[in-house]
C-alpha positions as CSV (number, residue, x, y, z in Angstrom):
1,X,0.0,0.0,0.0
2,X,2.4,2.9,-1.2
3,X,0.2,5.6,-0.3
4,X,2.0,9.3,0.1
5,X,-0.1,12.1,2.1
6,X,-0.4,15.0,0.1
7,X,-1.0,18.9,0.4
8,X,-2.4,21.9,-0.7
9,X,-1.3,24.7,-3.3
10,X,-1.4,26.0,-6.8
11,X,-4.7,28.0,-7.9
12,X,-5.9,28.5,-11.1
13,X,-6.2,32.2,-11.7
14,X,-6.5,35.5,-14.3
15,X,-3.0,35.6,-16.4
16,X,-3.2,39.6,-15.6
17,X,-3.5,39.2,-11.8
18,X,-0.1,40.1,-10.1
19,X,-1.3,37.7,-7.6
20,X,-4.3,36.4,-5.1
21,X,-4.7,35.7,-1.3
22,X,-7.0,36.2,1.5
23,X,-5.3,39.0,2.6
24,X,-5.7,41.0,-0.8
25,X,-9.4,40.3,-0.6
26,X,-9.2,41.9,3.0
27,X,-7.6,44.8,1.0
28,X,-4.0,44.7,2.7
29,X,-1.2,44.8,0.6
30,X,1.3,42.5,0.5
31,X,4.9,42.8,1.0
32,X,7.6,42.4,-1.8
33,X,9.3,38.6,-1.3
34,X,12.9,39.2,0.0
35,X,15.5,37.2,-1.4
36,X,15.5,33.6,-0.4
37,X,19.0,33.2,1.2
38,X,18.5,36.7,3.4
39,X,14.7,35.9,4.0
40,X,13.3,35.5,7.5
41,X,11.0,32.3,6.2
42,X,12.5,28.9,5.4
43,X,11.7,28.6,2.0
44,X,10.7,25.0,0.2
45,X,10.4,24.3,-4.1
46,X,7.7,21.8,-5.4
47,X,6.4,20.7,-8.9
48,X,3.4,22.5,-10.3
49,X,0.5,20.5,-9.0
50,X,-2.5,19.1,-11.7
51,X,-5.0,19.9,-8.6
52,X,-4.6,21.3,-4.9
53,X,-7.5,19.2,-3.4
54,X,-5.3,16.7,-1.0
55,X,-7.7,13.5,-1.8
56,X,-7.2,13.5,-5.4
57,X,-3.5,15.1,-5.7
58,X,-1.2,12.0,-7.1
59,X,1.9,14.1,-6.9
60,X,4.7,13.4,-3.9
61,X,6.5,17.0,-3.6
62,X,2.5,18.2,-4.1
63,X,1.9,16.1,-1.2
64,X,5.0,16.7,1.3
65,X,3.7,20.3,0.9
66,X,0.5,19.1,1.3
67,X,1.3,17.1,4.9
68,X,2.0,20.9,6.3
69,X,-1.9,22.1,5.7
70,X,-3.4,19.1,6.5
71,X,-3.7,17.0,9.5
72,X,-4.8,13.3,9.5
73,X,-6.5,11.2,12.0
74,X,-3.2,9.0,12.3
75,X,0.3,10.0,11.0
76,X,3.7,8.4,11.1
77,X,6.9,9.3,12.9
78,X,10.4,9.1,11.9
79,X,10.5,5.7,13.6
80,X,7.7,4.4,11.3
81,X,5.4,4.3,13.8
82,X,1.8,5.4,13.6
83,X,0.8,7.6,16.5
84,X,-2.1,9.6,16.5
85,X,-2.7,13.8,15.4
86,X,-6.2,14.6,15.0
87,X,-7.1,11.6,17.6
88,X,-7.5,12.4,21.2
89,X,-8.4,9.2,22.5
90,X,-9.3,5.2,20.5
91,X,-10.3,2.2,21.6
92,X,-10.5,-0.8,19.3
93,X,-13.6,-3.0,20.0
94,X,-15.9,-5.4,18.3
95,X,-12.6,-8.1,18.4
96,X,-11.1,-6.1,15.9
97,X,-14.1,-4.7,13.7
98,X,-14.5,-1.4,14.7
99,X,-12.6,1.6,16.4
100,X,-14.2,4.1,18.2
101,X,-12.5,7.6,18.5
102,X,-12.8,10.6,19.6
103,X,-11.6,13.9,18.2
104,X,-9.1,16.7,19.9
105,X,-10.9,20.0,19.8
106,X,-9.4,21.6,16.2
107,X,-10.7,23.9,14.2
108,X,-10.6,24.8,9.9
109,X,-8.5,27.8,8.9
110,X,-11.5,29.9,8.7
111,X,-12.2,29.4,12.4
112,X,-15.1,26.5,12.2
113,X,-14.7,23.6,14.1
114,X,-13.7,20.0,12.4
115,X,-16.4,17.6,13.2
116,X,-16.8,13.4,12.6
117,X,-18.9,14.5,9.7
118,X,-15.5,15.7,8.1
119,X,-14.2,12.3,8.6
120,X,-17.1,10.6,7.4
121,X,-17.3,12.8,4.0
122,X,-13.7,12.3,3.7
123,X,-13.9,8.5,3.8
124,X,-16.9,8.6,1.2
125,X,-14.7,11.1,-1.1
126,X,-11.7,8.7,-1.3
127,X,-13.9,5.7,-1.5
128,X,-15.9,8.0,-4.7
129,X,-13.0,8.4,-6.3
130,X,-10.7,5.4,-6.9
131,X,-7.9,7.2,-8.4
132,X,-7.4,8.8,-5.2
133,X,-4.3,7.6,-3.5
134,X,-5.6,6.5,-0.5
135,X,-8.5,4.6,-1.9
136,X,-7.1,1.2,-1.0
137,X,-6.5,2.8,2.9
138,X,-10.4,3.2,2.8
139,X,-11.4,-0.3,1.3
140,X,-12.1,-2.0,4.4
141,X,-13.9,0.3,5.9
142,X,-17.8,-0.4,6.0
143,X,-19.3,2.4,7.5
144,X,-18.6,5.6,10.4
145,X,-21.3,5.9,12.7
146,X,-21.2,9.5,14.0
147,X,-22.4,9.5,17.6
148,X,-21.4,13.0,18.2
149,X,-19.5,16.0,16.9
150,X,-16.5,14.6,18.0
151,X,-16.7,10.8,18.7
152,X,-17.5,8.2,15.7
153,X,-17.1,4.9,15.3
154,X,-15.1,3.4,12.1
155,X,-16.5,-0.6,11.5
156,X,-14.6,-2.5,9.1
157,X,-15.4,-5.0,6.8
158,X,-12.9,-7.6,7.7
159,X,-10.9,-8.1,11.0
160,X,-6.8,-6.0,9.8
161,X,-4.6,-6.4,12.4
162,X,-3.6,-3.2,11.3
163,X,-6.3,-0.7,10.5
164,X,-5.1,1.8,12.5
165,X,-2.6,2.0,10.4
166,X,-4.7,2.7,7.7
167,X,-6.5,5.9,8.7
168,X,-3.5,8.2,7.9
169,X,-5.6,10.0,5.0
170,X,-5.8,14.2,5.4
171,X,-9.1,14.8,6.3
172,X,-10.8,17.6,3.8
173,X,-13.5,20.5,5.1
174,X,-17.3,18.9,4.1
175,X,-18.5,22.6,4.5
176,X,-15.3,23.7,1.6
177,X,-16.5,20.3,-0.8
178,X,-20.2,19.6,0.0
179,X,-21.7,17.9,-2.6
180,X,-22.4,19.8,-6.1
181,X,-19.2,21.6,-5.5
182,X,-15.7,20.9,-7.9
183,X,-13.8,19.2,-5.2
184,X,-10.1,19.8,-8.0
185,X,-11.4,24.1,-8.1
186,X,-8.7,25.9,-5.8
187,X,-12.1,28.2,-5.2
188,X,-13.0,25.2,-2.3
189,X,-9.7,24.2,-1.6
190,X,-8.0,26.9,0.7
191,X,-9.1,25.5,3.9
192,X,-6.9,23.4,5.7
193,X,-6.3,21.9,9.4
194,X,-2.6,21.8,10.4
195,X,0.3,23.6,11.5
196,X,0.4,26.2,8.6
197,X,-2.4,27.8,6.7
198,X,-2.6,29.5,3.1
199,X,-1.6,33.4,3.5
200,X,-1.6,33.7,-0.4
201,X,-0.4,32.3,-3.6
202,X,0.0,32.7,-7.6
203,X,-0.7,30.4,-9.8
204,X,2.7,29.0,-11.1
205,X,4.6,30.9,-8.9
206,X,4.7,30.5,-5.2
207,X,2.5,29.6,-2.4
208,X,3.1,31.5,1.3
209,X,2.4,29.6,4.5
210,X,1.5,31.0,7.8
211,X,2.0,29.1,11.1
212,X,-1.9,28.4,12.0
213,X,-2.3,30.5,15.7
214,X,-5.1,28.2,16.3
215,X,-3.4,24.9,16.0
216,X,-4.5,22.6,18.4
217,X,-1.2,21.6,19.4
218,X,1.8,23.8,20.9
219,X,4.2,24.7,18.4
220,X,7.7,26.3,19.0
221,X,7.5,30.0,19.8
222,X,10.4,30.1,16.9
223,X,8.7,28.2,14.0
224,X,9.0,30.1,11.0
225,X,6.6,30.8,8.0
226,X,7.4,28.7,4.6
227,X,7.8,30.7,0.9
228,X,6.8,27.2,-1.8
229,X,8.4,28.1,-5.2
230,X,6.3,26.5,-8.2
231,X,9.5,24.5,-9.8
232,X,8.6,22.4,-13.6
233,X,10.6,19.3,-11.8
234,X,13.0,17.4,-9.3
235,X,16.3,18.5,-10.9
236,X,15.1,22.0,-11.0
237,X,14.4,21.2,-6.8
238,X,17.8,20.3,-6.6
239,X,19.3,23.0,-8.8
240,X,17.3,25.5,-6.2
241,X,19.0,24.3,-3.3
242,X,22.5,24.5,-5.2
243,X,22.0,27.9,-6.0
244,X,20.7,28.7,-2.6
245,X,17.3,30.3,-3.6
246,X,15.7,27.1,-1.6
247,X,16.3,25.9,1.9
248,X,15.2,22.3,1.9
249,X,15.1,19.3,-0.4
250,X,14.4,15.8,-1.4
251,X,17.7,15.0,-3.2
252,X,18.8,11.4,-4.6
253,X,22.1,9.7,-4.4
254,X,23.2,10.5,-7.2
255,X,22.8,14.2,-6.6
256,X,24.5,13.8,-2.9
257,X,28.0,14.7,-4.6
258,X,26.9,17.8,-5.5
259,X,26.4,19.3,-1.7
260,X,29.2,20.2,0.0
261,X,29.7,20.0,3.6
262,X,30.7,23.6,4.0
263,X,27.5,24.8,2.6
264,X,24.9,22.4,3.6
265,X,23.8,19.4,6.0
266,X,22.7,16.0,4.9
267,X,19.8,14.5,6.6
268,X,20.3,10.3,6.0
269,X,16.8,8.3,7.1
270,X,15.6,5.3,5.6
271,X,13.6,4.9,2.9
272,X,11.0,2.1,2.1
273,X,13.3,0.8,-0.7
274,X,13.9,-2.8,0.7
275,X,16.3,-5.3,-0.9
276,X,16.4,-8.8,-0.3
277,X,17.4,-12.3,-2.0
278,X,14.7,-14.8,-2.6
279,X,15.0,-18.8,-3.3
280,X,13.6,-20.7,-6.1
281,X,11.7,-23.5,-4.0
282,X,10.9,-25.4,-7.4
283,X,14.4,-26.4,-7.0
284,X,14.5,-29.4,-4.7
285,X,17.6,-28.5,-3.2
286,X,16.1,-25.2,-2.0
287,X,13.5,-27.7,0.3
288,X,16.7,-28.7,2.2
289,X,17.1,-26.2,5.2
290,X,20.6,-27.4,5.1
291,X,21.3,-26.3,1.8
292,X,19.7,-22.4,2.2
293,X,21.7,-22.2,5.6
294,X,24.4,-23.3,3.7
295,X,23.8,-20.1,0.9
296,X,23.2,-17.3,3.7
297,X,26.6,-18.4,5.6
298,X,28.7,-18.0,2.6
299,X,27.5,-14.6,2.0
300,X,29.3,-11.8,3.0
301,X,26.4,-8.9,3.9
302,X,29.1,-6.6,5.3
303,X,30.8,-6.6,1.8
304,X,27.4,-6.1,0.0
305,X,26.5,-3.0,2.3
306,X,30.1,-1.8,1.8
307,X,30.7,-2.4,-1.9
308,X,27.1,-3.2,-3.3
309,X,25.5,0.1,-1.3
310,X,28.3,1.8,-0.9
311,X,27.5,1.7,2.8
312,X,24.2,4.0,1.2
313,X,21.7,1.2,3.2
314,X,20.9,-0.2,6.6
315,X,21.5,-3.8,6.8
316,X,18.3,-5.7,7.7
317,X,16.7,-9.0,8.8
318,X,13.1,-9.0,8.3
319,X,11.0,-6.8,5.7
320,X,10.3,-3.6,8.2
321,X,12.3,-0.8,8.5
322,X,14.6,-1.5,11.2
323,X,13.3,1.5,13.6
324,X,9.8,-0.2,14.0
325,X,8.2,-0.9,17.0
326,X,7.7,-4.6,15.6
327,X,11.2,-5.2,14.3
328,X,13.4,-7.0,16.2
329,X,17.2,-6.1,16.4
330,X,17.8,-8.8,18.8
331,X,17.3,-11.7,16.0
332,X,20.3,-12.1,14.2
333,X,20.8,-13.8,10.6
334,X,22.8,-16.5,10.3
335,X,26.3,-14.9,10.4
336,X,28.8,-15.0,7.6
337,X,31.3,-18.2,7.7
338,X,32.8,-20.0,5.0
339,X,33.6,-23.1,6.9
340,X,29.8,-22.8,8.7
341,X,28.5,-23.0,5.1
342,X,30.9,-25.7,3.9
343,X,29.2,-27.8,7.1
344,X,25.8,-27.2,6.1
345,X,26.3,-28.2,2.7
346,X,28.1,-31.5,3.5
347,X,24.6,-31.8,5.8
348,X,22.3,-31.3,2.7
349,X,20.0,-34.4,2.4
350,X,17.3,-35.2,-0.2
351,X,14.8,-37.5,1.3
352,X,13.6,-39.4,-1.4
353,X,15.7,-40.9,-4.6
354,X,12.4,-39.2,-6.3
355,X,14.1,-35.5,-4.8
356,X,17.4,-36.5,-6.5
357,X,16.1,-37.4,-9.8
358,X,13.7,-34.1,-9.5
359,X,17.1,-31.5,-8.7
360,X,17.3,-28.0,-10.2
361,X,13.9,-28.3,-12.1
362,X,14.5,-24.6,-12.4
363,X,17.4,-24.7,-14.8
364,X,16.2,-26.9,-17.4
365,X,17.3,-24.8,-20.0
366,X,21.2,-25.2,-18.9
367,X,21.8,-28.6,-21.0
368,X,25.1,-29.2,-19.7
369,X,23.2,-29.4,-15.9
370,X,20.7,-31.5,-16.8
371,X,22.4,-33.7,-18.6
372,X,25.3,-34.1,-15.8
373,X,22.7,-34.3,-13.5
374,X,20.1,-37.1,-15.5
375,X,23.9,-39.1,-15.8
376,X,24.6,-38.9,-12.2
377,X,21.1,-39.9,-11.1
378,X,21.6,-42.5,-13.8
379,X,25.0,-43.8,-11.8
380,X,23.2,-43.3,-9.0
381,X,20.3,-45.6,-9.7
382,X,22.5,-48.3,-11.0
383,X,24.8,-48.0,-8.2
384,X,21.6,-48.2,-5.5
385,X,20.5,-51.9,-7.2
386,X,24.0,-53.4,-6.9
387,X,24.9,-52.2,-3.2
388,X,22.8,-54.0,-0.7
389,X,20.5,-57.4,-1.3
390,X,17.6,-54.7,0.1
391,X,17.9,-52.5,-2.5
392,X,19.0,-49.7,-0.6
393,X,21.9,-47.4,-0.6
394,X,24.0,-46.5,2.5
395,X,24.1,-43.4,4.1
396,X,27.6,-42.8,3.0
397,X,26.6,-43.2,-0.5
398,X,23.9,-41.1,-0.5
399,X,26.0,-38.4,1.0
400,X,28.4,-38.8,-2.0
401,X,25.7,-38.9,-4.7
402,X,24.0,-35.5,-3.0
403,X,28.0,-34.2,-2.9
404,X,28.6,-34.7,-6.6
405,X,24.9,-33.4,-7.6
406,X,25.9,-29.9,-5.6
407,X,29.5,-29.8,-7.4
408,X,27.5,-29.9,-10.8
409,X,24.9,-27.4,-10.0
410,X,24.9,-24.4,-11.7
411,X,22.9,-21.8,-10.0
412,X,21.2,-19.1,-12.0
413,X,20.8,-15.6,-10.9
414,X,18.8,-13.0,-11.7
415,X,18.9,-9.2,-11.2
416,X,18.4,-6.4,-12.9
417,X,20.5,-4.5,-15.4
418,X,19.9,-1.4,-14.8
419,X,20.0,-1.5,-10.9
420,X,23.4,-0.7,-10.1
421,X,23.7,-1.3,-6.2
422,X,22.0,-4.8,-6.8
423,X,24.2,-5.7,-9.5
424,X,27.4,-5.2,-7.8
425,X,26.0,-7.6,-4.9
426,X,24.7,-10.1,-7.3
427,X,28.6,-11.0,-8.2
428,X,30.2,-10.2,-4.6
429,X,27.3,-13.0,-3.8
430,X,28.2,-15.0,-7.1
431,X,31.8,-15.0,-5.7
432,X,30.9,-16.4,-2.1
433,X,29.2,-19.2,-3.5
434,X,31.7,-20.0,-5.6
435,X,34.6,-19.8,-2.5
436,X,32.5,-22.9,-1.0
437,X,32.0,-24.5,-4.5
438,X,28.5,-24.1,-5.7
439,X,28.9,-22.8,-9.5
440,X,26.6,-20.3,-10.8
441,X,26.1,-18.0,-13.2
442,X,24.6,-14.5,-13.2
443,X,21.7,-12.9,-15.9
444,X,21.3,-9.6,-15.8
445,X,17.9,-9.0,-17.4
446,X,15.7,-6.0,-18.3
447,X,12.9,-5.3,-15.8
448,X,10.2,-6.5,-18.4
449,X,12.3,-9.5,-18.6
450,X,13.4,-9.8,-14.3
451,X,9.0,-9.8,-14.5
452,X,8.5,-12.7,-16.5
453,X,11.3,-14.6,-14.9
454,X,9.9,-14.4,-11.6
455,X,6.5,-15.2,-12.2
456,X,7.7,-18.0,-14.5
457,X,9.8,-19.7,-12.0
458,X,12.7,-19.1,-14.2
459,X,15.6,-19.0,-11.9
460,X,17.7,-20.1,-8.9
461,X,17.8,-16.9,-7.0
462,X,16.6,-13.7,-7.3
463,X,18.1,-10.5,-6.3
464,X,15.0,-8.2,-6.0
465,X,13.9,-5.5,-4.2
466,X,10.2,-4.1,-3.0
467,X,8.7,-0.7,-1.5
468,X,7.5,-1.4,2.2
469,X,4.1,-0.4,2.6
470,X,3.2,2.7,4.7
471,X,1.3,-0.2,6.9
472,X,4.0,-2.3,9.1
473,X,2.4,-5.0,7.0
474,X,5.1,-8.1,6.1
475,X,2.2,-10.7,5.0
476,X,2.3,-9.9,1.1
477,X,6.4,-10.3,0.8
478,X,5.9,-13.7,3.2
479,X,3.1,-14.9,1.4
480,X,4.9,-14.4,-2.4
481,X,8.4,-16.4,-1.4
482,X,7.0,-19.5,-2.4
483,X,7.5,-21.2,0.9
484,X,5.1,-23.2,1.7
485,X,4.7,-24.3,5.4
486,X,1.9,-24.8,7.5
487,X,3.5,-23.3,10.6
488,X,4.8,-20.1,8.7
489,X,0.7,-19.8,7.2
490,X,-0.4,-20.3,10.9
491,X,1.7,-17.0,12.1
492,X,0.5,-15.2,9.2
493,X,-3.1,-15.7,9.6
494,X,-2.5,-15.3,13.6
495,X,-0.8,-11.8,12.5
496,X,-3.4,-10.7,10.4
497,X,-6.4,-11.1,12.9
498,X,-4.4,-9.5,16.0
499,X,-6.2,-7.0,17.8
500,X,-3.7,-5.1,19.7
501,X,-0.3,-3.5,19.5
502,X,1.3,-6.4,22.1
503,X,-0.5,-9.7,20.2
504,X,1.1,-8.1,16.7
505,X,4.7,-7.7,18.4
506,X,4.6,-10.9,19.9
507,X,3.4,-12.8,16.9
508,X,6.0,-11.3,14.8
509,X,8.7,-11.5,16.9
510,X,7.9,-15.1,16.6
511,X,7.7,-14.6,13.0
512,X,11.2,-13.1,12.9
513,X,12.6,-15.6,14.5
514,X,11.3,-18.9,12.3
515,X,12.1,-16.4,9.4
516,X,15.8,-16.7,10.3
517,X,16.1,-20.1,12.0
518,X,14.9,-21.7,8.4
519,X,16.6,-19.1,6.3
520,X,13.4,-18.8,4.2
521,X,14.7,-15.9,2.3
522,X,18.1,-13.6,3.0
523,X,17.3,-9.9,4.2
524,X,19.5,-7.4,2.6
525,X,19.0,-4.1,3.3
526,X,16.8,-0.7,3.2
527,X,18.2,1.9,1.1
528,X,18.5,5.6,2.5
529,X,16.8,8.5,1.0
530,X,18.2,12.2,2.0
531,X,17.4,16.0,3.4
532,X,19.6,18.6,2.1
533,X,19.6,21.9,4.1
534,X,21.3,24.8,3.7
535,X,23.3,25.8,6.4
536,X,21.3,28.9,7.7
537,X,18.7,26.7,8.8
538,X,19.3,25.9,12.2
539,X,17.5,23.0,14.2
540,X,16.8,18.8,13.5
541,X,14.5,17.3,10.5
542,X,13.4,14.4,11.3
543,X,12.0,12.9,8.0
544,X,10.6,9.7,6.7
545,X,9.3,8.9,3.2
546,X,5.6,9.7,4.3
547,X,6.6,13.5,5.6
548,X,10.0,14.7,4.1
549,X,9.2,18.0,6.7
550,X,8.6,16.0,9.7
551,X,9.8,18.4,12.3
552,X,9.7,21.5,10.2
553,X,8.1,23.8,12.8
554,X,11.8,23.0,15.3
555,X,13.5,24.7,12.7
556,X,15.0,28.1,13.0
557,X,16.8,30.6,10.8
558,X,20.6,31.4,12.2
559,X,20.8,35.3,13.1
């Protein structure tokens, strides 16, 4: 569920107006803009926005913007976490199917009071419009019973472990959008709920922001208003910061090299980018717990992190970003040990002769494998009718068949091409399984192609990276391994109807730890995204992928 919060802006207006704000249709007149780098405001880019309504805004620097005008019932700190903003108090009843909360005292920009009918006609504007992206965050919810102006129950269609999670959607004015009314026309879109508040704006220009005075939280005495320059695109965002006409930006690793440390600070956090390695469990010898024990020892994750990510990651041993409240940094991976590996492949049984004759399914297309391996299982069967009057082997021959099947594997791996961190770990990982002899042979492959191979079975292992949902939910990447286990489908289902915040810690601490005992898959890492700031900005960020301004309001300009 990538879904990004968004925020207001851009208006559409007359090409002749200078500009147009609330203030000008008070009649004051507005001051000229200083220049950004001796300004008193901290001053912020984004791309020109298609609409400034925060429910049907697909845009992300649209939406960062957007995260400072509205509030949501639910947002989510740098750790992660969901904790709650417009919430005063919840409860979670019903075993699971409904949430009953009750709203802080907060009022609209224009001075009106946000109700639980602004909640409810929010949730029936996303649901109403499916390109919206929060629509799927709104998908399980049945119905709001309002039971007051400020308390509501939320029922849910299914029992989520974690709908709370969910409900991090801004919440829109139904008075500023009632029905008949162009919810995308800036005309009803001025109205927000959080920290700062539209002073004034021109269209393709700039947007001012005002720290709301009636917030219903305390903010620092020293926050500072925000000047939003209307920029065509991101490398126009970065070019701002360069030239010092903006304060703050998203920037991406390959643009890191041009900020120097003399002129600006570097905010590192993680981003949602998680990269892992995944088994093919079509090939019998992925079955053997031995065998994918034996694969994780022999890699070397400190040299991936150092020369694959140019240390540009946080290594990782489960699917949630390592800050969570539900991941666990005391579960540790199997550590990195040649001779540890070399054990658990001389441990590597197949349990059946039908297992041997069925090994590396997967790489049917190598003809060398297949025939070496048909010719040993060949030897093998010949060699099992002559050994004992019983017609079975020893273990000792068994152990040598299974040795001599592993020295003529040939392991594919797949990455792709055009992913340059992954790529450089896909041969430091080709080299450790070489180092305890298990051959193998690396295809670098167009993402169309990486596609087809992965849902066609078509490989060994699979260097492959996914985008963690905003939800702390791990089910989707457990469920699409391709391990199938009635133990591991028992903690998922378990995880998915728990009702509070201990059951969902304890089930997938549990979850963790199986994870890692069996070496179902290997955890990589989470890539790092990065703040820029330019040096007269004094004070911490503290931003995730959801709110790149997390923390703006602490920040101060240096006298």
């Amino acid at each position: 569920m990538n879904k990004i919060k968004f925020m207001t802006i851009i208006l559409v207006m007359v090409a002749s107006l200078v500009g147009c704000s609330m203030e000008e249709e008070s009649g004051e007149v507005l001051e000229n803009k200083p220049s950004a780098i001796t300004s008193k405001t901290i001053n912020l880019t984004m791309m020109q926005p298609e609409t400034i309504n925060p429910i049907t805004n697909k845009n992300k620097s649209v939406g960062y913007i957007m995260n400072l005008i509205y509030d949501s019932l639910f947002t989510i700190d740098e750790n992660y976490d969901t904790v709650p903003q417009l919430v005063e108090e919840y409860k979670i009843e019903n075993d699971g199917m409904s949430i009953n909360i009750k709203l802080k005292d907060i009022k609209w920009h224009d001075g009106t009071t946000l109700t639980s009918s602004d909640v409810k006609f929010t949730v029936d504007l996303i649901k109403q419009n499916i390109d919206s992206p929060y629509n799927a965050l709104v998908e399980n919810i049945s119905s709001i019973l309002i039971i007051n102006d400020k308390e509501f129950n939320i029922n849910f269609n299914d029992k989520y472990a974690f709908s709370i999670d969910t409900l991090i959607f801004p919440i829109v004015s139904e008075k500023q959008l009632e029905k008949d009314k162009n919810i995308n026309n800036y005309k009803n879109n001025l109205v927000g709920n959080g920290a700062y508040k539209i002073k004034n704006y021109e269209e393709r220009k700039n947007i001012s922001l005002i720290i709301n005075d009636s917030y219903y939280d305390q903010l620092p005495s020293t926050a500072k208003n925000i000047e939003v320059e209307i920029v065509p695109d991101e490398e126009a965002q970065v070019s701002m910061v360069i030239s010092l006409d903006s304060d703050i930006a998203k920037i991406s690793l390959d643009d890191l090299s041009k900020f120097y440390e003399k002129e600006f600070k570097t905010t590192t956090y993680e981003s949602r980018d998680y990269e892992c390695l995944l088994f093919n469990y079509n090939n019998e010898f992925f079955k053997d717990i031995n065998f994918r024990k034996a694969i994780i020892s022999s890699i070397n994750k400190d040299k991936i992190l150092e020369e694959g990510y140019i240390n540009n990651a946080t290594l990782v041993n489960f699917p949630l970003n390592s800050k969570s409240k539900y991941y666990d940094k005391d579960i540790k991976t199997l550590e990195y040990s040649k001779e540890k590996a070399k054990k658990y492949l001389s441990e590597v049984t197949l349990e059946t002769n039908e297992n041997i004759n069925n090994i590396d399914k997967n790489t049917k297309n190598n003809k060398n494998t297949v025939q070496d391996l048909n010719k040993s299982n060949l030897e093998t069967n010949n060699k099992k009718d002559n050994i004992t009057d019983n017609e079975t082997t020893t273990k000792e021959d068994k152990e040598k068949v299974i040795k001599e099947q592993i020295s003529k594997l040939n392991l594919k791996i797949i990455v792709n091409k055009d992913n340059p961190e992954r790529k450089k770990s896909a041969y430091i990982i080709s080299d450790n399984l070489k180092d305890i002899g298990i051959k193998n042979t690396i295809e670098e492959l167009s993402i169309e192609d990486m596609n087809k191979a992965l849902n066609e079975k078509n490989y060994d292992l699979a260097l492959v990276g996914w985008e963690l949902s905003l939800v702390p939910d791990a089910t989707n990447i457990l469920e699409s391994i391709g391990y199938e286990d009635e133990k591991l489908t028992n903690y998922i289902n378990s995880l998915k109807n728990a009702t509070t915040e201990s059951q969902i810690s304890d089930i997938y601490k549990s979850i963790q730890k199986y994870v890692n005992e069996n070496a179902l898959f290997m955890s990589l890492v989470i890539r790092y995204d990065y703040i820029v700031t330019n040096r007269r900005i004094e004070g911490k960020i503290s931003p995730n992928s959801f709110d790149i301004y997390e923390g703006i309001t602490n920040l101060d300009i240096a006298k």
